[in-house]
C-alpha positions in Angstrom: 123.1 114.4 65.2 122.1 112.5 61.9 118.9 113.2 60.1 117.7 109.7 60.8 118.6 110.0 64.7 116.5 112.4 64.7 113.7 111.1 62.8 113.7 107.7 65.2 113.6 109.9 68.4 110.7 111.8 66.9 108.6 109.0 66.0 108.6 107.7 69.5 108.3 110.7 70.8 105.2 111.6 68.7 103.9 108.1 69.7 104.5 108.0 73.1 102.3 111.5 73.1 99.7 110.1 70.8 99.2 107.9 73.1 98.7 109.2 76.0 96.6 112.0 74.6 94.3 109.2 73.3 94.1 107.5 76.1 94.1 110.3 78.7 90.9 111.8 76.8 89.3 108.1 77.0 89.1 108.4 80.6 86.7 111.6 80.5 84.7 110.7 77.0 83.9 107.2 78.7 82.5 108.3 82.1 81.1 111.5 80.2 79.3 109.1 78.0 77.9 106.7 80.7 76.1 109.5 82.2 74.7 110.5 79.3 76.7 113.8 78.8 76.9 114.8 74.9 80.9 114.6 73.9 81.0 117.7 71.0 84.7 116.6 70.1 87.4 114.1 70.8 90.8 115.5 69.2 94.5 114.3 69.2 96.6 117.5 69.3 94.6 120.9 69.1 92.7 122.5 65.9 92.8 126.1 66.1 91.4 127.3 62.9 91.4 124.0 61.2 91.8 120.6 61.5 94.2 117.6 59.8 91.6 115.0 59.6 87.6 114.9 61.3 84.8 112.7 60.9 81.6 113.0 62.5 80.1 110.1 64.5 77.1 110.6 65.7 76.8 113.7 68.3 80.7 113.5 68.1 83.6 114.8 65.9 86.5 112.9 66.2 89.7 114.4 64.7 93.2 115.2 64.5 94.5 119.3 64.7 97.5 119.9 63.5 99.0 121.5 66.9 100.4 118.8 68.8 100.9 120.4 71.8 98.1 118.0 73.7 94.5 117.2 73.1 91.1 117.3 74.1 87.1 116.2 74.4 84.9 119.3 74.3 81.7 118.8 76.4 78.8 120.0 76.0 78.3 123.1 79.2 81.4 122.5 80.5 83.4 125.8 80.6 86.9 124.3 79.2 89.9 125.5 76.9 87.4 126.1 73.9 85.9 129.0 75.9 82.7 128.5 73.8 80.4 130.9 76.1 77.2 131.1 73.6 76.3 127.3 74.4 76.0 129.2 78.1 73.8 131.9 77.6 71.2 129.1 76.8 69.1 127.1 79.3 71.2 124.1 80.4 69.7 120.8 78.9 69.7 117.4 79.9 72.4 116.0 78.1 75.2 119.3 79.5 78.1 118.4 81.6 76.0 121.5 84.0 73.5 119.4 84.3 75.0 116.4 86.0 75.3 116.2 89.7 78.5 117.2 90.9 79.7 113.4 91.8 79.3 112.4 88.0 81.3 115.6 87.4 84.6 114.9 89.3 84.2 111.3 88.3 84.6 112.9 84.4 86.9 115.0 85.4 89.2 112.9 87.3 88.9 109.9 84.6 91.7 111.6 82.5 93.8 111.1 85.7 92.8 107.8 86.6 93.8 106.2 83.0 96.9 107.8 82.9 97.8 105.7 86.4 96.0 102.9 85.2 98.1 102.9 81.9 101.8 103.2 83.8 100.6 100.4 86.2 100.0 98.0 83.0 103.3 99.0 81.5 105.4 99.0 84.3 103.6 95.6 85.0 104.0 94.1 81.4 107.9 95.3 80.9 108.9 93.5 84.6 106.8 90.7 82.7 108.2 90.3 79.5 111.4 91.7 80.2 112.1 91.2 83.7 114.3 94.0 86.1 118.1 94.2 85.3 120.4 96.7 87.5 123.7 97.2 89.0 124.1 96.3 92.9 125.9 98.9 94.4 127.8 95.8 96.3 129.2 95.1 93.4 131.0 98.2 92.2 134.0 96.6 93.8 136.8 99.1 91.8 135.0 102.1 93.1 133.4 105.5 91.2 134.7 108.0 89.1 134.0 111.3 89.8 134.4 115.0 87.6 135.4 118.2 88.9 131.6 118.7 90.8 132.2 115.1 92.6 135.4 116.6 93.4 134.3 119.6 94.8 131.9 117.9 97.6 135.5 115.8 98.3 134.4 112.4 96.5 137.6 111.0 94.8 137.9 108.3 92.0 138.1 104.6 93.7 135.7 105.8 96.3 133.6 102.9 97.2 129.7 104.8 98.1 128.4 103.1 100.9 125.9 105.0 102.3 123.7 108.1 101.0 121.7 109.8 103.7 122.6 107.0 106.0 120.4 104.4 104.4 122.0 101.6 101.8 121.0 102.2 98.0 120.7 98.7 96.5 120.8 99.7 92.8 124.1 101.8 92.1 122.0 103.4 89.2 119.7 105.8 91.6 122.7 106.7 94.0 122.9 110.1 91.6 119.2 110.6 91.4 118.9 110.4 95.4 121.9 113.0 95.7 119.9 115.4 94.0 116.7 115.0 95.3 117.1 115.8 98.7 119.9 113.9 100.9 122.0 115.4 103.0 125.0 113.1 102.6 127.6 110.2 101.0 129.2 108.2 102.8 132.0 106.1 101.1 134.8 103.9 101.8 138.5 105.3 101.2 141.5 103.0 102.2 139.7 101.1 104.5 137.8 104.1 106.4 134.5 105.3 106.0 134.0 109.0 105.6 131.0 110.7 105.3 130.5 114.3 103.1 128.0 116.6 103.3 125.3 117.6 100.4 124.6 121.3 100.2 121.9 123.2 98.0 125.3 124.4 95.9 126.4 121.0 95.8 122.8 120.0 93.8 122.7 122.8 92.1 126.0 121.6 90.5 125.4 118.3 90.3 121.5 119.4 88.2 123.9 120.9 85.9 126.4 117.9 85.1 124.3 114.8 85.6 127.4 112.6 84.8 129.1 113.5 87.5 129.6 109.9 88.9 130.0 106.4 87.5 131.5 103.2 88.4 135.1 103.2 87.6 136.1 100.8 84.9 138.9 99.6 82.9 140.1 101.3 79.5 139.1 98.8 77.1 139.1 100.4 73.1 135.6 101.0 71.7 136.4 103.6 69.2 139.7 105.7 67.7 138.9 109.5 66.8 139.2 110.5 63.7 143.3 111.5 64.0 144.4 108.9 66.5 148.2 108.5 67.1 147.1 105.1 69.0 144.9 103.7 65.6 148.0 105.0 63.5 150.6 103.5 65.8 148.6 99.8 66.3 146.5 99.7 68.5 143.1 97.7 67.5 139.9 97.8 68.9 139.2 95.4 71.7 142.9 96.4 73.2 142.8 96.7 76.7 145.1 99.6 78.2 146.6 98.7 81.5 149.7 101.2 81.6 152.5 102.9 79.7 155.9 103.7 80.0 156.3 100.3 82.5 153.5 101.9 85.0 150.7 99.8 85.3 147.2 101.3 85.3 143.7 99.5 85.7 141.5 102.0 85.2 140.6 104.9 81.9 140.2 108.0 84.6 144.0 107.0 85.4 144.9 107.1 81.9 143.1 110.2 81.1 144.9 112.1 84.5 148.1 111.4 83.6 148.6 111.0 79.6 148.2 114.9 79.2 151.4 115.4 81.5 153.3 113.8 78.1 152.3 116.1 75.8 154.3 116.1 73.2 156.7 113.4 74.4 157.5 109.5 73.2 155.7 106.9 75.2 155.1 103.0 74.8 151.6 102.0 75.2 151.3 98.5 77.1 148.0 96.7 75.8 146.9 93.5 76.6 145.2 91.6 73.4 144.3 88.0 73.3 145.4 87.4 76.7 149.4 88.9 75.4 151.0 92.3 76.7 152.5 94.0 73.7 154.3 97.2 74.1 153.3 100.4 71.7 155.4 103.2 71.6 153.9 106.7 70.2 153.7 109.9 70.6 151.4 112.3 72.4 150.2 115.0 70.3 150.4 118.7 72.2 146.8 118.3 72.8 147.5 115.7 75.0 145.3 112.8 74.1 146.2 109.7 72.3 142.3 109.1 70.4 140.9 106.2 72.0 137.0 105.9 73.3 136.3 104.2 76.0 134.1 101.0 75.5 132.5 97.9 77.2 129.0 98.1 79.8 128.6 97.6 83.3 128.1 93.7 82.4 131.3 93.8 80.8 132.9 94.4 84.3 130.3 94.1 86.9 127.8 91.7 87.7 124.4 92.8 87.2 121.7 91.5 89.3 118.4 90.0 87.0 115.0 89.5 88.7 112.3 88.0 86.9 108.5 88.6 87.2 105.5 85.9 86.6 102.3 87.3 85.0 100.5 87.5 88.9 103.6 88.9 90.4 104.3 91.5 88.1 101.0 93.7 89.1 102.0 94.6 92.4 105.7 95.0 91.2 103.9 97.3 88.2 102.2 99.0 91.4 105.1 99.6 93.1 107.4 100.6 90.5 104.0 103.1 89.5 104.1 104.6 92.8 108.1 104.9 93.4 108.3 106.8 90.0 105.2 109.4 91.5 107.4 109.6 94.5 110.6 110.2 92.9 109.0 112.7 90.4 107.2 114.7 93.2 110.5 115.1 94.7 112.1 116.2 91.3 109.0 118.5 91.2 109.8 120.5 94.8 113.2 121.4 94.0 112.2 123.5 90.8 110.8 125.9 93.8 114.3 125.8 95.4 115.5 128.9 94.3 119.2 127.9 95.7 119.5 125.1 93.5 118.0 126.7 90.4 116.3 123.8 89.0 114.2 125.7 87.6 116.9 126.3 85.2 116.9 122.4 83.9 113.0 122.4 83.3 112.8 121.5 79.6 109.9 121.3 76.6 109.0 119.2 74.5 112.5 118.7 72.8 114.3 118.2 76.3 111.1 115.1 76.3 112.1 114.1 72.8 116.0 114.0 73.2 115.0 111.3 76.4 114.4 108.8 73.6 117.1 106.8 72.2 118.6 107.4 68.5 117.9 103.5 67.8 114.4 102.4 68.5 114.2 100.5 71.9 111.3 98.8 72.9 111.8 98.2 76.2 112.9 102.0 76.7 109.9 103.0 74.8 107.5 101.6 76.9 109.4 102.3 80.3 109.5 106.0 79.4 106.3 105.9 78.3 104.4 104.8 81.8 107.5 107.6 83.1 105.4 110.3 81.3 101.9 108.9 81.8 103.0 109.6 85.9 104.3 112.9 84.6 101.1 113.7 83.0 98.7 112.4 85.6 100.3 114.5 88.3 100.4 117.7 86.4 97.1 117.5 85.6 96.1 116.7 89.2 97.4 120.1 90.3 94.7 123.0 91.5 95.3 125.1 88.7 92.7 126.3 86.5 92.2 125.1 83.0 93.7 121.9 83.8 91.7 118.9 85.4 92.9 119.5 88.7 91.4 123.0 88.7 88.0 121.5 87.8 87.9 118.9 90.6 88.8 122.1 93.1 85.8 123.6 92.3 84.0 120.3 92.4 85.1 118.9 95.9 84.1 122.8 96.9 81.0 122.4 95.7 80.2 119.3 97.1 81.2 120.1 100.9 79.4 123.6 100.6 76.1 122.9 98.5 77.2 125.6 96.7 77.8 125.9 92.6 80.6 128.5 91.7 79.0 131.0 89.0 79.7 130.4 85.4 81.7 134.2 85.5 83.8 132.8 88.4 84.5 129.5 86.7 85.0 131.7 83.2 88.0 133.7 84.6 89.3 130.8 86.6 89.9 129.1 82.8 91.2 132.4 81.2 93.5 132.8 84.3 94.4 129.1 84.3 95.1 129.1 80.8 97.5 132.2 81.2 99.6 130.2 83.7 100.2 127.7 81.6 100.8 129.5 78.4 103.6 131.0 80.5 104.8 127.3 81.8 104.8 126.3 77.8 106.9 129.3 76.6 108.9 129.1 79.7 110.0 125.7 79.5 110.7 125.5 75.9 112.4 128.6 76.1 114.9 126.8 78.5 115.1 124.6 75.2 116.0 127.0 72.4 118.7 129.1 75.1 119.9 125.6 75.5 120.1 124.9 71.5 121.6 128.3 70.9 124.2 128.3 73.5 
């Protein structure tokens, strides 16, 4: 990957995460300061030991760390990630987070949350606005899939038309891989004429976690690209050539091509292209490696039609809604398979680079912001979860103490954080460590 691919995929990524920091921390520093709770801090990224850049406003330093693993408000008596426990040992005053009734407290606490939902609704809503919904009907894969060896094993076979998965009709081709992974129990495709249905098996996911391009629609070979010691570029072939057979075979489609070249290794073959609507005749030979250097090009619009659906400003909010709440769906799904030890999922869990490598090498607006409400979903259910240290955790102990009367101790709520804060220092080095065996290997 070039220098500047890399710079690009870190700048949105580093935005994206800005943010969302920024405006996940909004939602508690605004209901905090409604009530009148004292806001010590409001950082992007974390500042242990020093800080990039901090001004004082008021009771409040605002700043930037120099850790961008997150970010955070500090409140005044609130037990949180800063563990400051001498503001504690003093009577609570007015203005402390431990002062507030316990139904301003959850509302702080689940403000973070409640932005980050907010925020994908607005995207989600203003990219169907601007740029309207574009996908591939499954209807109108006509030529079929292509399949590798894990398609293959679960007995899918190139020209397969997919008709059914888990007995219910997928409208958009695009999520048929998606819903084979999380959770369905079958295919059912069309193969000369008959339907046949095949079994998906916790082995069968597991394989298809670990090659995610295991299925396409099928398409024709039409020349993008030659590699760098092509015998087609050296024997004429151009780019824009479309391959439809050699040696007086005739061949529609690039899997065929790629099945059968490799048998002529070695050996003399003509090449028939079509170019400007003529069929000229190539002959060559196949190097011992058995590949002739061509790369594939064209997109689904080139071959397919794609089906366009366009949103007004008042009917994009409920679609924004909807497409919100299908993404919390789908992710809660991805989310219960990491615990399926037969799949090994847990396996594919990545950091922050598997989250950086999601961007594109060229900078794509409408990608941007569509991955961006993707993580604000990711975020806001992660932080919902009872674990201490994160806001879920807090609102536990909240809800508890509003049904009982009761107040946890400070001790009890001070090991919760230090156990809380454990758990996900192990997350963090466990799912980035996923990334660097991934790098090395």
């Amino acid at each position: 990957m070039e220098i500047l691919d890399i710079l690009v995929k870190a700048a949105q990524f580093f935005l994206s995460l800005s943010l969302l920091i920024i405006l996940h921390e909004l939602g508690h520093f605004i209901p905090a300061k409604l009530f009148k709770t004292r806001v010590e801090k409001f950082y992007l990224f974390f500042d242990p030991w020093f800080s990039v850049l901090k001004k004082k406003v008021g009771d409040t330093e605002y700043g930037i760390g120099w850790l961008p693993l997150g970010g955070y408000v500090k409140i005044s008596g609130m037990i949180d990630e800063s563990m400051d426990k001498e503001q504690l040992k003093l009577p609570p005053k007015p203005y402390e987070f431990r002062s507030k009734p316990a139904w301003q407290r959850l509302i702080i606490m689940l403000g973070g949350v409640t932005v980050n939902v907010i925020l994908a609704i607005i995207i989600y809503a203003g990219v169907l606005a601007y740029w309207g919904e574009q996908y591939l009907p499954t209807k109108n894969v006509t030529t079929g899939i292509v399949v590798d060896s894990v398609g293959e094993s679960m007995g899918l076979q190139n020209g397969d038309k997919v008709l059914l998965v888990n007995g219910v009709e997928v409208e958009n081709f695009n999520v048929i891989p998606m819903e084979m992974v999380l959770g369905a129990e079958s295919i059912t495709v069309e193969r000369d004429g008959e339907e046949r249905t095949f079994p998906i098996s916790s082995q069968n996911v597991k394989a298809l976690i670990q090659n995610p391009g295991f299925m396409a629609p099928r398409i024709p070979y039409t020349v993008r690209a030659f590699t760098d010691s092509s015998v087609a570029e050296k024997a004429g072939v151009q780019v824009g050539d479309k391959l439809v057979g050699f040696n007086g075979s005739n061949l529609r489609f690039y899997d065929q091509f790629t099945d059968s070249i490799p048998a002529h290794s070695n050996d003399s073959i003509v090449l028939t292209v079509v170019r400007d609507e003529a069929r000229i005749d190539i002959p060559m030979v196949v190097p011992s490696y058995g590949q002739i250097g061509v790369y594939p090009g064209g997109t689904y619009s080139d071959f397919f039609e794609l089906e366009t659906k366009s949103y007004g400003f008042f009917e994009s909010i409920p679609a924004g809604v909807n497409r919100a709440t299908s993404t919390l769906s789908n992710y809660i799904r991805q989310f219960k398979i990491i615990f399926d030890t037969e799949t090994e999922a847990y396996k594919s869990v990545g950091g922050f680079l598997t989250i950086g490598n999601q961007f594109p090498s060229t900078w794509d607006w409408q990608y941007f912001w569509n991955f961006t409400a993707f993580l604000s979903i990711m975020l806001a259910f992660l932080n919902i979860l009872p674990i201490p240290a994160l806001d879920g955790g807090h609102v536990v102990f909240l809800l508890g103490e509003i049904i009982t009367g009761r107040k946890p101790s400070e001790k009890v709520l001070e090991y919760a954080q230090i156990v809380g804060f454990v758990l996900l220092l192990a997350l963090l080095l466990f799912a980035n460590g996923n990334d660097l065996i991934k790098l090395l290997k």
